[in-house]
N, C-alpha and C positions, 0 to 999 in steps of 0.2 A: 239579289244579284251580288256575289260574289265580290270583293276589293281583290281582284289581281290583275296583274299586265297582261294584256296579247302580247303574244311572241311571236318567231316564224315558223313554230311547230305547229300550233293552231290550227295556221291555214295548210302547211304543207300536210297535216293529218287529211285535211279539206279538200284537198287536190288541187288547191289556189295558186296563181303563180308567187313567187318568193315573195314575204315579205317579210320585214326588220322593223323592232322596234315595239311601241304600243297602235302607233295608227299608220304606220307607210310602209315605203316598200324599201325593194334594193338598192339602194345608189349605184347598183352597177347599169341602171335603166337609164335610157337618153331622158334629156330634158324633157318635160311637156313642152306642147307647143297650143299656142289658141286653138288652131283647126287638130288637133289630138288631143280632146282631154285624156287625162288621166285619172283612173278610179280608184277609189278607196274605200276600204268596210266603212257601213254608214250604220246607227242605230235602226230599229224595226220605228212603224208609224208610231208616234207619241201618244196617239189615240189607241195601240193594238198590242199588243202582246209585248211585255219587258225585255230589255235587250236580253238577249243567251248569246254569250261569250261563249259556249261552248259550240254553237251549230254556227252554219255561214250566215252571216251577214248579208245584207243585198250590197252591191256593188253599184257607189253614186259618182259619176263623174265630177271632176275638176276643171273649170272652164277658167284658163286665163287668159283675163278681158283687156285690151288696148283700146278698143271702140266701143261706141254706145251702142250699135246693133249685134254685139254680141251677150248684151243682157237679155234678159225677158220682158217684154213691152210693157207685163203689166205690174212691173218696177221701173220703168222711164215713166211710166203715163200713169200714175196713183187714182184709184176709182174707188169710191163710197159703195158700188157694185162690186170690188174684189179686191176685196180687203188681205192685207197679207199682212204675216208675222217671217219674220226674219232673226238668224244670227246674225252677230255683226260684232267686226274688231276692226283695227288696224293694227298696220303694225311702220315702224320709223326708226328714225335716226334722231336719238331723243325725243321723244315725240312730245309735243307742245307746240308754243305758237311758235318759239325761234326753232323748233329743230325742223324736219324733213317727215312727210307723211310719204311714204313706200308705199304701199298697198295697203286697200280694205279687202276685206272679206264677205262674204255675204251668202251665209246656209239659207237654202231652202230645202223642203222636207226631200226634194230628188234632186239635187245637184247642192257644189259649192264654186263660185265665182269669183275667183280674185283678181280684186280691179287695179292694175297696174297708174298707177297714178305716178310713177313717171315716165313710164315710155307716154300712156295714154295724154297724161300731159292736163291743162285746166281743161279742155274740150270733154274730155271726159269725164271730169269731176263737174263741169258746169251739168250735163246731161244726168248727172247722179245725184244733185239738187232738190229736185222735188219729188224725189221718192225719200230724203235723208232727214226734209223738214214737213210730208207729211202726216198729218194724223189718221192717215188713213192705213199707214206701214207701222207694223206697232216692230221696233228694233230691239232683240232682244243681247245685251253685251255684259259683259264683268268689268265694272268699274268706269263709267263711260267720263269721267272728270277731265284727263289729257287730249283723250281720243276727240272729245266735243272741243276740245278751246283749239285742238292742231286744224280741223277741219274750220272752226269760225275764221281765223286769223289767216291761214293761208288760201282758204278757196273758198272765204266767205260764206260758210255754210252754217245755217242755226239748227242743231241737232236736235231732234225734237219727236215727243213718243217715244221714250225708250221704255223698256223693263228692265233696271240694270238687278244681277241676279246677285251682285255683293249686296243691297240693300234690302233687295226679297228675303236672301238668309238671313238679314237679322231682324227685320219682321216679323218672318215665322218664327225663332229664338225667341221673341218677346213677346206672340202670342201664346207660344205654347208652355209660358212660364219661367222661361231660361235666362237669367239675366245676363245680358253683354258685360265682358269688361272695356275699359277705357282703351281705346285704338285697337281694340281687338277684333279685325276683319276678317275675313275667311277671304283667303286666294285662291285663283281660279282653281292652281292642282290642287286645295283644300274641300271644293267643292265637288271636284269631279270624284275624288274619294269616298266620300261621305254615300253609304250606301243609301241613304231614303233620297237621294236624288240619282247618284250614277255609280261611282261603286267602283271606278276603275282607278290603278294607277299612272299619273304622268310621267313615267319617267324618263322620257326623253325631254322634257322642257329645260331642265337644269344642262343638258348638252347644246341646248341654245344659247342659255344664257351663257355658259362657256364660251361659247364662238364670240357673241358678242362683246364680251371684256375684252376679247385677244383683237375684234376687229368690229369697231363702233359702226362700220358704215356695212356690214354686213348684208341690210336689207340695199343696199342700193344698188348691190352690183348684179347686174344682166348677162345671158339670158338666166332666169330663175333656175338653179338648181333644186333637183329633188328635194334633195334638206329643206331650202329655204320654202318646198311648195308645200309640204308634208307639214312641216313647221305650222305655216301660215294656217292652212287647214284645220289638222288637227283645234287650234283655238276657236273655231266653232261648228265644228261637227256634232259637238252634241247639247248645244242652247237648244236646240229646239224639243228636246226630249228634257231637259231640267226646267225649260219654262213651263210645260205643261205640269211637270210633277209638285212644282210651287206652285200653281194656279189651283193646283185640287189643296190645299193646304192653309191658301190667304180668304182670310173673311174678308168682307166690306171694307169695314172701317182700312184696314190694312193695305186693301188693295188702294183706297187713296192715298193713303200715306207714301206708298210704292209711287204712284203718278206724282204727286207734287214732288216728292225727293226727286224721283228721276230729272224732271224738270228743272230744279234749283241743281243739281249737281252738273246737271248738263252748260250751264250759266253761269258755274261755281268760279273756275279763271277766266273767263270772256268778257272781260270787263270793259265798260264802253262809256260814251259820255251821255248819253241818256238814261242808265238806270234799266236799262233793259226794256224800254219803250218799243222797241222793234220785234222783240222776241215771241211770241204765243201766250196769251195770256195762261196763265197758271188754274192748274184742275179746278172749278169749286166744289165747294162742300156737297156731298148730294144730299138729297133732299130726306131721304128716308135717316140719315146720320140727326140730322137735327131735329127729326120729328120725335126721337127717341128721347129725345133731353140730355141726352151726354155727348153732343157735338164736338170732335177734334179740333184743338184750338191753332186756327189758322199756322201756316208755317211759311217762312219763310226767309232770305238770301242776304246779311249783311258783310259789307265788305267793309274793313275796319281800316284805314293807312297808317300806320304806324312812321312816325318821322326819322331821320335820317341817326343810326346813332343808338336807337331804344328800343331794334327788334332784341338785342340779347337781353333786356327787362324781361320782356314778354315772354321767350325762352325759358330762360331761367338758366341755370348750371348745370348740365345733364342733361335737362329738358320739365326739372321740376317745376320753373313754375307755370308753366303753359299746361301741364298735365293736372295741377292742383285746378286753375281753373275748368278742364276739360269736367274734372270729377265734381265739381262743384254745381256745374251747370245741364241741365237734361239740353246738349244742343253739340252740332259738330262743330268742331274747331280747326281749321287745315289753313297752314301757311306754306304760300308761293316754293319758297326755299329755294336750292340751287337755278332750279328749273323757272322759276319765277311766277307772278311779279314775288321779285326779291322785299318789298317794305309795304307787302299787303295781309291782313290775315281775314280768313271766310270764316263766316257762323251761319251754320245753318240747323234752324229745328223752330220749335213756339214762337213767337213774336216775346211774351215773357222773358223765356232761360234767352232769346239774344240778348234782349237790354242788358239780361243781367251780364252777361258773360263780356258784349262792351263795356258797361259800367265798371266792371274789374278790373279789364286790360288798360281801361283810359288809366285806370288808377295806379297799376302798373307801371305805363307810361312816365307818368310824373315822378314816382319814386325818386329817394334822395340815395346815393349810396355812400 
């Protein structure tokens, strides 16, 4: 599949009505409205034939949802009988636990649904609840760490069952022999690039993040503009075609690794005074992993508090010393930062490389200067 943009020649070769950009259309189009979706080029079935950027596309509608009876029942009402896999993002006004959750997103293989979560309001997000904490909706998202703490802390939601596909990319990098370097994650337009999964460019994302430096509160303001639906959209129109192409690509072992991460990172800033006692218990080992003799060594979610005064230890000057331990240690390292908590840092990976990597920072900590 080809690494280049749709444009509005494409479709106008196509005889499609106008469209701009990589996935929308004109801004000279009225707003959608909930009872008007509007459509957009959608990927071919994940199971059939690879996208062709050169022929038409099908045409999937965009449903934007204020109410819970404009979802699909069988995303309100989660069943062991029909099981679904989903995209899924949000999108806010810094989003975490102090900022503003705007809208989620939510691809299925023939539509995408953005759940307006402030017009709709908690009635709507309470109704979007047990489709978001069950195991029965496997949520496929890039990077679920903000998106899971904005949803625990503002509308109470324990996010749970994700595939998040920044952690699948490096999975498959370290099955297929490729070593990671230190904080080096692939972003979502890094991945939609990368032809063994999709192959295209984003280049309208960077004209979002433009609008947003000029204007923070961007997603808040009503009724949705094209931009902002096309925007919202575009970020998961095509999880459901890169989740399938990783799934042909993760062995076993790996694909646990993918559930317990997604799990720990989902819980990464949602931090509570139980320890995460209320949360889903964490994947176990399967059973064929350890019949093997080379069983994955447990992993799992330390959260470190660093005291008032001695996060710039931990740091370091540039960011040396926090990266020295990063490289020291097979385990993730991520602190709160602007966005917070400000005097907390997370490890996540072996039960081993945490000890070590707390045993480091405590050490840190104390340092004389």
């Amino acid at each position: 599949m080809p690494n280049t943009p749709l444009n509005e020649n494409t479709y106008a070769q196509k005889g499609v009505q106008k469209k701009i950009g990589l996935f929308g259309w004109s801004d000279h189009m009225a707003s959608p409205s909930p009872s008007q979706p509007t459509y957009i080029p959608m990927p071919s079935d994940p199971g059939g034939k690879p996208i062709d950027h050169e022929g038409l596309l099908p045409l999937v509608p965009i449903h934007i949802v204020t109410l819970p009876s404009q979802l699909p029942i069988e995303f309100l009402e989660p069943s062991p009988e029909r099981k679904l896999v989903i995209g899924f993002d949000c999108e806010g006004v810094d989003l975490c636990r102090h900022g503003t959750l705007c809208i989620m997103q939510i691809a299925f293989p023939d539509a995408i649904y953005l759940v307006d979560a402030i017009q709709g309001g908690e009635m709507l997000m309470k109704a979007c609840k047990p489709a978001l904490e069950s195991s029965y909706i496997t949520k496929v998202i890039h990077d679920c760490k903000r998106d899971s703490e904005a949803l625990y802390f503002q509308f109470g939601i324990k996010l749970h069952n994700v595939v998040d596909t920044q952690i699948a990319y490096s999975l498959i990098e370290e099955q297929e022999g490729r070593k990671r370097l230190v904080d080096d994650y692939i972003s979502f337009v890094g991945l939609l690039a990368d032809p063994r999964y999709c192959g295209v460019s984003y280049l309208e994302k960077q004209e979002v993040r433009d609008l947003l430096r000029q204007n923070p509160d961007f997603w808040t303001h009503r009724p949705l503009s094209d931009l902002m639906v096309r925007a919202a959209a575009d970020d998961v129109r095509f999880l459901l075609y890169i989740y399938h192409k990783m799934m042909e690509k993760l062995n076993e072992r790996s694909l646990w690794y993918l559930a317990v991460r997604g799990a720990l990172y989902c819980r990464c800033f949602c931090i509570n005074d139980n320890d995460y006692a209320d949360w889903p218990p964490l994947p176990p080992i399967p059973d064929n992993l350890i019949v093997e003799g080379n069983a994955p060594e447990e992993e799992i979610l330390s959260v470190l508090h660093v005291p008032p005064g001695k996060m710039g230890r931990v740091i370091g000057r540039r960011g040396a010393s926090i990266l020295s331990v990063k490289e020291s240690c097979n385990a993730e390292i991520l602190i709160g930062g602007a966005k917070g908590p400000p005097d907390k840092v997370f490890i996540i990976g072996p039960v081993k490389q945490v000890r070590k990597a707390e045993a480091i920072l405590r050490g840190r900590m104390l340092e004389m200067y």
